[in-house]
N, C-alpha and C positions, 0 to 999 in steps of 0.2 A: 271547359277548362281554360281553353286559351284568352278567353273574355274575360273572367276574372284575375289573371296573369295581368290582364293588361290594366285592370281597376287596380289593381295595386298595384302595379310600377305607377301609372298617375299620380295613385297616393303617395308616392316616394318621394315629391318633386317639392319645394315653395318657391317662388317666386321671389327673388329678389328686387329686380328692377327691369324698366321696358324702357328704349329710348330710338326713337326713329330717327334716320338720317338725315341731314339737315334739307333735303330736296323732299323728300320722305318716301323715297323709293321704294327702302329697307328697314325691318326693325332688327335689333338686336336686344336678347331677350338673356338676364342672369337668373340661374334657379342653383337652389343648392339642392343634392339628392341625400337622401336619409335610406339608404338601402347597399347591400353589400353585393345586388343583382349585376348580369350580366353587361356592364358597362365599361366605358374609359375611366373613371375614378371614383370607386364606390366612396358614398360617404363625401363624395367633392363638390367643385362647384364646377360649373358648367357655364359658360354662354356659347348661346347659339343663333344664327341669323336667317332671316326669311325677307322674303321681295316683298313687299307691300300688296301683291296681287296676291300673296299665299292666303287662302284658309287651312293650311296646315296647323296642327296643336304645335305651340314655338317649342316641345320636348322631340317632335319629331322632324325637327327642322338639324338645319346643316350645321354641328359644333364646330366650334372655331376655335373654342379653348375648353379642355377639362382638366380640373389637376388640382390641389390644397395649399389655399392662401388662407392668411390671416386677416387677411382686408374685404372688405363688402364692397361693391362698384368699381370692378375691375377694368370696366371698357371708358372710354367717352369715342365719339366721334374727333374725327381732328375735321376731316372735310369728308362730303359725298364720297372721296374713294380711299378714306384711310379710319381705321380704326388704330387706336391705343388702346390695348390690354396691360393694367401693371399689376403683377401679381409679389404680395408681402407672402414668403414663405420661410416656414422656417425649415423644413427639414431640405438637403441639395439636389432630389429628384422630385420635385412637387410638380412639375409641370408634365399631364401623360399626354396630351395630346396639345396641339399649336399648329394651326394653319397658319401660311405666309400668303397665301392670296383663300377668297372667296366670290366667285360673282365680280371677279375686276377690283375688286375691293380690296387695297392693302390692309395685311393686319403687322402690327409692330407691337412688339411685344419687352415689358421689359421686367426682369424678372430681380426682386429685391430680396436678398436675405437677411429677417429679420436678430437682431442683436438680441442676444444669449445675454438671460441677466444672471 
């Protein structure tokens, strides 16, 4: 029972985007989830970060952001120890989780409320 729990949260996931750190230490990984399972933002989007040494699956790697933007590529790298995360949201609590460090690694985060036509 619990193996197939786990084929299906896998199947919850897509990938949106993968982009290593500019040293390549680290990768930081966007997936959005299509499930209302026991997570930080069902139905949200997620990135998440891993050490270059990891063979961890990057869904069970360390979230650094989950929560409901309107925009796709939420992160860039600024340098080896900072991320930018900008999230377009519309509704005022979009963002459920938000680390400010990782691994040494700053994350900065800025959060845009999208214009109401």
């Amino acid at each position: 029972m619990f193996a197939l729990d786990m084929m299906m949260d896998q199947a919850s996931w897509k990938q949106v985007s993968e982009t290593d750190s500019p040293d390549g230490a680290f990768t930081v990984f966007e997936y959005n989830y299509f499930s209302d399972g026991n997570r930080h933002a069902p139905y949200g989007t997620y990135v998440f970060i891993k050490p270059g040494y990891s063979h961890k699956n990057p869904i069970d790697s360390y979230v650094i952001f989950a929560g409901y933007c309107d925009n796709d590529n939420l992160y860039k790298w600024a340098s080896n120890t900072e991320i930018d995360i900008t999230c377009i949201a519309s509704e005022k609590d979009s963002v459920k989780t938000l680390s400010k460090k990782a691994y040494s690694i700053n994350i900065r985060a800025v959060i845009e409320h999208a214009k109401k036509s």
